[in-house]
C-alpha positions as CSV (number, residue, x, y, z in Angstrom):
1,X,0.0,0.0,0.0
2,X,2.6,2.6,0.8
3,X,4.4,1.9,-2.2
4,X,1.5,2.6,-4.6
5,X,1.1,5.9,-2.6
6,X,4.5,7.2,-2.5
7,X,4.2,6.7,-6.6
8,X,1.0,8.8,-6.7
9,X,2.9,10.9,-5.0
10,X,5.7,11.3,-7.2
11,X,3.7,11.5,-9.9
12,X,2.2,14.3,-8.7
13,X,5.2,16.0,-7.5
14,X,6.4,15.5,-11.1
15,X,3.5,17.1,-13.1
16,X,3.7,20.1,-11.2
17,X,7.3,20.5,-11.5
18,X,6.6,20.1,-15.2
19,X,3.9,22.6,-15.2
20,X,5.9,25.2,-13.2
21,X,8.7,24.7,-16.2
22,X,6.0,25.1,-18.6
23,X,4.4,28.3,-16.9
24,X,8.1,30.1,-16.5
25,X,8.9,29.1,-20.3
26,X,5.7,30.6,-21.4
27,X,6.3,33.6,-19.9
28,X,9.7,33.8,-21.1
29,X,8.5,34.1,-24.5
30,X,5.8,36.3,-24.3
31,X,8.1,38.8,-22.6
32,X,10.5,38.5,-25.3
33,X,7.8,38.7,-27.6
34,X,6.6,42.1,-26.1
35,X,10.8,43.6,-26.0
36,X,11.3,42.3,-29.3
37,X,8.4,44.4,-30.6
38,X,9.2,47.0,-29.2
39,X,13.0,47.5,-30.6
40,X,11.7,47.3,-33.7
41,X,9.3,50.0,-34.0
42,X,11.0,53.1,-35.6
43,X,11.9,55.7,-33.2
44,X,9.4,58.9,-33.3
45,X,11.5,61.8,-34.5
46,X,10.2,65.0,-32.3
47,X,10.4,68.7,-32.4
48,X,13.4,70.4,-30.8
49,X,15.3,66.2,-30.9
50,X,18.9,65.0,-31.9
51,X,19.1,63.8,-35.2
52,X,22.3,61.8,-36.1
53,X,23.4,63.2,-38.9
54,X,24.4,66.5,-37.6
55,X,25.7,65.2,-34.1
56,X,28.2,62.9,-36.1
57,X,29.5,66.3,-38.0
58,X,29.3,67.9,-34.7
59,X,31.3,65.0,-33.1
60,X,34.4,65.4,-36.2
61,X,34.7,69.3,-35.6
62,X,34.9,68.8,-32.3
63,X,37.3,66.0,-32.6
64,X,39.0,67.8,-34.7
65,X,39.6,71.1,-32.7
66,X,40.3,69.2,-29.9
67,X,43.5,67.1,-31.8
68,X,44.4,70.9,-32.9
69,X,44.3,72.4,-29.4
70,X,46.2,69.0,-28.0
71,X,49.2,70.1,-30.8
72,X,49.4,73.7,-30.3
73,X,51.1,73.7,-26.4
74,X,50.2,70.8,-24.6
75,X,48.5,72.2,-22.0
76,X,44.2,72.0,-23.0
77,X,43.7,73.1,-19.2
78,X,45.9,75.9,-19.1
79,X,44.7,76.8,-22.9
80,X,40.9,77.0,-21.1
81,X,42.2,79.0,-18.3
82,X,41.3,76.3,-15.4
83,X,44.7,75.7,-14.6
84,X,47.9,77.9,-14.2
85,X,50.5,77.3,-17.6
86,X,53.6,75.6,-16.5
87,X,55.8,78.2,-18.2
88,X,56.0,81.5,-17.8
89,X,54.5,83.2,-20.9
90,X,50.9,83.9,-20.6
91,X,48.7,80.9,-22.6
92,X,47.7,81.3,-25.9
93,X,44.2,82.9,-26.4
């Protein structure tokens, strides 16, 4: 008798393991589902917003100025006037 009723019981035990697997996988997916969506939908271009076109130009002038600036003395901070210059000339301006 017990051993019939310790099989029920693992039976049991392992249909609602299987169902707990079943409910986490499920909801795996539809959460995927739902992010998946989501990143593929076209960003909304608003007023007054970045667009990427004239922030990458933006970026190379400023990239550029800043290699420039980095040749001229060396010293960006002292160039800006946040730190004292090293030598004793006055910094360039």
């Amino acid at each position: 008798m017990r051993a019939v009723r310790d099989t029920h019981q693992t039976m049991q035990r392992i249909k609602v393991g299987i169902i707990g697997l079943v409910a986490v996988v499920l909801l795996i997916v539809i959460a995927s589902a739902i992010l998946g969506s989501a990143t593929r939908e076209r960003p909304i271009a608003t007023a007054g917003s970045a667009q990427a076109d004239v922030v990458a130009n933006i970026a190379m002038t400023n990239a550029g100025a800043a290699a420039a600036a980095a040749d001229s003395s060396g010293e960006p901070l002292a160039e800006l006037g946040v730190a004292p210059a090293t030598s004793n000339g006055q910094a360039p301006r």
